[in-house]
C-alpha positions as CSV (number, residue, x, y, z in Angstrom):
1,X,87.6,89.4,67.7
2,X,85.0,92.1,69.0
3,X,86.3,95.5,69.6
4,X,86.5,95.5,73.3
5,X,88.9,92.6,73.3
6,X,91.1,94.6,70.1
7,X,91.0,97.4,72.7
8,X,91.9,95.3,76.0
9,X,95.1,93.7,73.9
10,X,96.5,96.8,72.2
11,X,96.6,98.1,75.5
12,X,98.5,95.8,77.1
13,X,100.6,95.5,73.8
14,X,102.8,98.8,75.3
15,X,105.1,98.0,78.3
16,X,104.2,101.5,79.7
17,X,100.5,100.6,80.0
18,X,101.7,97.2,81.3
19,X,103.8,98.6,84.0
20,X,101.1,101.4,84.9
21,X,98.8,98.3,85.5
22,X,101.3,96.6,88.0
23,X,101.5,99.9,90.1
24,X,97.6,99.9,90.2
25,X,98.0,96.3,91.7
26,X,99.2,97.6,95.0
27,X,96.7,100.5,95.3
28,X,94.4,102.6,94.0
29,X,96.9,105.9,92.8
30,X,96.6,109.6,91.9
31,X,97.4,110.4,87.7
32,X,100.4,112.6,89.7
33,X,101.5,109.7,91.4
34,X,101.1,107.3,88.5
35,X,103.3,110.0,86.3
36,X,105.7,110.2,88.9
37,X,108.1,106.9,87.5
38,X,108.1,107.8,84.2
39,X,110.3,110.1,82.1
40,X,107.4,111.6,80.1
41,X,104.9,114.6,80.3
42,X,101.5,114.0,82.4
43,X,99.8,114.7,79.0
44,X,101.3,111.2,77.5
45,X,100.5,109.5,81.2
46,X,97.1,111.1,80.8
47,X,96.9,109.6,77.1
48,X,98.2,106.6,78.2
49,X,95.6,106.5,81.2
50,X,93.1,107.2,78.7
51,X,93.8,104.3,76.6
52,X,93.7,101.2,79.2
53,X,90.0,103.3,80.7
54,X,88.5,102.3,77.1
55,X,89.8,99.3,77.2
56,X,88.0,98.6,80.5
57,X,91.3,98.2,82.2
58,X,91.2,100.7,84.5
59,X,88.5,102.6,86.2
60,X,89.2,106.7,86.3
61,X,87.2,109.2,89.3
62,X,87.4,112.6,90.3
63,X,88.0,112.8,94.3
64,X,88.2,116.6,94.4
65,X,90.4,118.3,92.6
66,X,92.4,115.0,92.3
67,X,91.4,112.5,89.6
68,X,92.2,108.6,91.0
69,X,93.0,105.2,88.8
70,X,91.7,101.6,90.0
71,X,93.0,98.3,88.4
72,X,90.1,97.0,86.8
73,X,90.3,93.1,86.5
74,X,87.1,92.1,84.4
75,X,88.4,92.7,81.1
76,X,91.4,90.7,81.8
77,X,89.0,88.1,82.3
78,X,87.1,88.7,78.8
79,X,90.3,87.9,77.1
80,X,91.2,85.3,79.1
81,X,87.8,83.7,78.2
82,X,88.7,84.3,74.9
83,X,91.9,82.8,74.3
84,X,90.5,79.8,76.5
85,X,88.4,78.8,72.9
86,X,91.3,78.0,71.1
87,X,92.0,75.6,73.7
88,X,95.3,75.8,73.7
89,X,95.2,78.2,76.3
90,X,94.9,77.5,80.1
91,X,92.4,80.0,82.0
92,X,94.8,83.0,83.3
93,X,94.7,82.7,87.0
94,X,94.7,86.7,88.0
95,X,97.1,85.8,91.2
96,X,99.9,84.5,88.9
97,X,98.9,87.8,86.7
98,X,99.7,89.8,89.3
99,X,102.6,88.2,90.3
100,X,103.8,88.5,86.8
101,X,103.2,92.3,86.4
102,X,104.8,92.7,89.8
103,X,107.9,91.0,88.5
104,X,108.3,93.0,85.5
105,X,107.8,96.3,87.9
106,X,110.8,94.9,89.7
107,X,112.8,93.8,86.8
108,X,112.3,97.1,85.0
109,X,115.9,99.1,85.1
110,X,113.9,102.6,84.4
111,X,111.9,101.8,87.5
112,X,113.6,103.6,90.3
């Protein structure tokens, strides 16, 4: 496996990364806002944002004083792609992706 695709899954091997990316699925969001759910310091969210931008995950930008996130879809698609060669694997259709990561936002009890 090539190192962007270790990066892309070791990112969305933590369920904090995961459920930052299924906030980013309803809008682009401020690192406040995006730090605003969690129980943790805007240093780990930062760290955490950090980790799914190298991964190609998410897209970072400066607007101002206020730095944004974007949900980033094509390296989902790289691993999807990649896992397809094994062919056990159907091609992950990004609408049910979304749906999925919307359902764990939901079903997360932290989540208030």
């Amino acid at each position: 496996m090539s190192q962007p695709l270790d990066l892309v899954f070791q990112a969305l091997a933590d369920p904090t990364r995961r459920r930052i990316l299924a906030m980013l699925l309803e809008d682009d969001m401020a690192v406040t806002d995006v730090a605003q759910p969690f129980e943790m310091s805007l240093a780990a969210i930062s760290k955490h944002l950090g980790i799914l931008s190298r991964a190609g995950l998410i897209a970072q930008e400066r607007r101002g004083r206020v730095v944004w996130c974007k949900l980033e879809p094509d390296a989902l698609r790289c691993a999807s792609v990649w896992m397809q060669g094994f062919g056990q694997f159907d091609p992950v259709n990004l609408d049910d992706y979304e749906r999925f990561l919307v359902s764990e936002r939901l079903s997360d009890p932290s989540d208030g």
